[in-house]
C-alpha positions as a Markdown table, in Angstrom:
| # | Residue | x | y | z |
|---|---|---|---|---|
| 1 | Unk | -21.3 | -6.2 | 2.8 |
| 2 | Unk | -19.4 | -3.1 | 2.5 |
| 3 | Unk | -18.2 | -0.7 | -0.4 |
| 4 | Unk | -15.1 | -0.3 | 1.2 |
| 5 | Unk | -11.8 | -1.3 | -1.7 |
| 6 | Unk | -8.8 | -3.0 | -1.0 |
| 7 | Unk | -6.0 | -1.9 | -3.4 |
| 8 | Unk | -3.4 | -4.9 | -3.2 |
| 9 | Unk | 0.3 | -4.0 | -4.8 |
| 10 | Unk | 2.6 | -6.2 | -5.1 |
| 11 | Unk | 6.3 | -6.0 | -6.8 |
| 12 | Unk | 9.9 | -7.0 | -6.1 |
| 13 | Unk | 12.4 | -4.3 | -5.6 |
| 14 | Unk | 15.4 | -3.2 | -7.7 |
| 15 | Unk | 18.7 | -5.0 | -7.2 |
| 16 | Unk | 20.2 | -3.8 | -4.6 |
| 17 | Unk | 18.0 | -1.8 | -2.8 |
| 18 | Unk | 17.5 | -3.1 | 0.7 |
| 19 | Unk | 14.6 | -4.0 | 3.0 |
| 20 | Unk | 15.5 | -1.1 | 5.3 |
| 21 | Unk | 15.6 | 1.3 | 2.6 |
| 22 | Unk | 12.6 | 0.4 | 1.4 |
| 23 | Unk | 10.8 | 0.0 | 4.4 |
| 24 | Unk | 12.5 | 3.6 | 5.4 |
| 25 | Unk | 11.4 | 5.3 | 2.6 |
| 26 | Unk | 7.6 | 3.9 | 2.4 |
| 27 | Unk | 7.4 | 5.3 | 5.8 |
| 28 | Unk | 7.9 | 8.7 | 4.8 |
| 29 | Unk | 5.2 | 8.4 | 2.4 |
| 30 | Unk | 3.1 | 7.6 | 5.4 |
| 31 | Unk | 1.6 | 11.1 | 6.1 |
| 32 | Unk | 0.5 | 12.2 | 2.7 |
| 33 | Unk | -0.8 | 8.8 | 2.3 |
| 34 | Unk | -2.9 | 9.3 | 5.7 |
| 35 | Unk | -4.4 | 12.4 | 4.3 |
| 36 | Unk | -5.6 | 11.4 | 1.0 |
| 37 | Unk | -9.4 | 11.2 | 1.2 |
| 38 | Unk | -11.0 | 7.4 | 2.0 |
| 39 | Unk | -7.8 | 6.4 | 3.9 |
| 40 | Unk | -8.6 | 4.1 | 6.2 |
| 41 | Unk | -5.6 | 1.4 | 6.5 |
| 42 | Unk | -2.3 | 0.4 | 5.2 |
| 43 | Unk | 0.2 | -2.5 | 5.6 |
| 44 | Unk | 3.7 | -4.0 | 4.0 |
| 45 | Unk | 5.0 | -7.2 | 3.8 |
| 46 | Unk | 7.3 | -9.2 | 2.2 |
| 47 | Unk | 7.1 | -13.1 | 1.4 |
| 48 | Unk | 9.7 | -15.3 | 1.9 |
| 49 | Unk | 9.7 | -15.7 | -2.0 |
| 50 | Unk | 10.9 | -11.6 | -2.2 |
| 51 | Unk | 7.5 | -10.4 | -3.2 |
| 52 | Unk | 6.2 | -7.6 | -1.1 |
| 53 | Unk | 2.6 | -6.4 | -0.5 |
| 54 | Unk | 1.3 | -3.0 | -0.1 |
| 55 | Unk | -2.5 | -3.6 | 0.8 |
| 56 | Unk | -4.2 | -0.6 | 1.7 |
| 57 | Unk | -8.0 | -0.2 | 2.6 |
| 58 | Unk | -9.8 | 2.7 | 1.0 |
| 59 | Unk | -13.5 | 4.0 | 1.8 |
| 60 | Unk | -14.7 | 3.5 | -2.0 |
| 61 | Unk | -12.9 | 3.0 | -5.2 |
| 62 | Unk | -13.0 | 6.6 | -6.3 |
| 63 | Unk | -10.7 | 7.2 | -3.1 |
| 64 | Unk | -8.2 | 4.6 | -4.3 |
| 65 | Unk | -8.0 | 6.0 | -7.9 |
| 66 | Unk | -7.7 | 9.4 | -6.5 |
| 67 | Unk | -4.8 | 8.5 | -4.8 |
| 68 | Unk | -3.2 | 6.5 | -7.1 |
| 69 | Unk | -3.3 | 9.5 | -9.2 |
| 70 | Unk | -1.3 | 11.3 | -7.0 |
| 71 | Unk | 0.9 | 9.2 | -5.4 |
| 72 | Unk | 3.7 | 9.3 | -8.6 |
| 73 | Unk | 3.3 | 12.9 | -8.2 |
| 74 | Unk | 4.1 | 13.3 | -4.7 |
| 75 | Unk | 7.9 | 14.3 | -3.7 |
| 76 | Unk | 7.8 | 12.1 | -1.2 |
| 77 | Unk | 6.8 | 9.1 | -3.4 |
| 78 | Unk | 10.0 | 9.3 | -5.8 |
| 79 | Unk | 12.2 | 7.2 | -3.9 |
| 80 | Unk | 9.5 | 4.3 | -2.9 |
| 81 | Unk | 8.5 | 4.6 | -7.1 |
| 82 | Unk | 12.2 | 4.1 | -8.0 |
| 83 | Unk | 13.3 | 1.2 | -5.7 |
| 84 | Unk | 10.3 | -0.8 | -7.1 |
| 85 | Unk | 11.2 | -3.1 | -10.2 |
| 86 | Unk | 8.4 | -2.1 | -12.0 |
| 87 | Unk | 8.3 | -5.4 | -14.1 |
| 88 | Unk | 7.3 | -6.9 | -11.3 |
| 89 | Unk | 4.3 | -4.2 | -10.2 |
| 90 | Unk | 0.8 | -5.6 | -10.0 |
| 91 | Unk | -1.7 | -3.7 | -8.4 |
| 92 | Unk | -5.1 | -4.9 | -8.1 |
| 93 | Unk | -8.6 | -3.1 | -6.5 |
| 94 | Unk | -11.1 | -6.0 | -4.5 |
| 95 | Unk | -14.3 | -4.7 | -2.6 |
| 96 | Unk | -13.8 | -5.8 | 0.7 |
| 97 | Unk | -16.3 | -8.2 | 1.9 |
| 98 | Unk | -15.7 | -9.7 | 5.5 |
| 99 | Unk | -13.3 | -8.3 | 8.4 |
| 100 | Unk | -13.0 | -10.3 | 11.5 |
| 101 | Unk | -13.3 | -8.1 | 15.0 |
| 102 | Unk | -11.2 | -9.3 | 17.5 |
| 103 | Unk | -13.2 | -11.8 | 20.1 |
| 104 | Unk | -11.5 | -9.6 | 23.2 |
| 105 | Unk | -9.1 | -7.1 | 23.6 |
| 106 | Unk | -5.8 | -8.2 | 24.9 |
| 107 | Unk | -4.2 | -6.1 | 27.7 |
């Protein structure tokens, strides 16, 4: 077992805001995300049903509340914060508790 947290967002954004905008403007956000202390992963998706996921992996939950703490302060966060409907925001914080390795690597 690890200690290793897994903060799960998901949301819906605004009307009118589009994928590539979104997408475009969570990628800026990538680098200060990557330096905030416990980083260790983070993926977006988006369901069929218009939800998308922001699941990030973190070293410890004191890492992901730092950053949480943070993020809405960050300049390069404002745009990402104001395309989300936040009616729709749920975040949640799991402890991470299996990964599957890859059986080979493919090359």
């Amino acid at each position: 077992m690890t200690n290793r947290v897994v903060e799960v967002v998901t949301f819906k954004l605004m009307p009118g805001v589009s994928d590539a905008d979104y997408v475009e403007a969570t990628a800026k956000t990538g680098e200060f995300i990557g330096r905030m202390r416990g980083f260790i992963d983070r993926r977006l998706s988006k369901g069929a049903d218009g939800v998308w996921m922001d699941y990030v992996i973190w070293a410890d939950l004191a890492a992901a509340r730092e950053a949480g703490a943070k993020f809405p302060q960050a300049e390069c966060t404002a745009d990402v914060i104001r395309m989300i409907d936040p009616a729709t925001l749920v975040m949640r914080h799991e402890t991470q508790m299996w990964v599957a390795e890859p059986a080979f690597a493919m090359g």
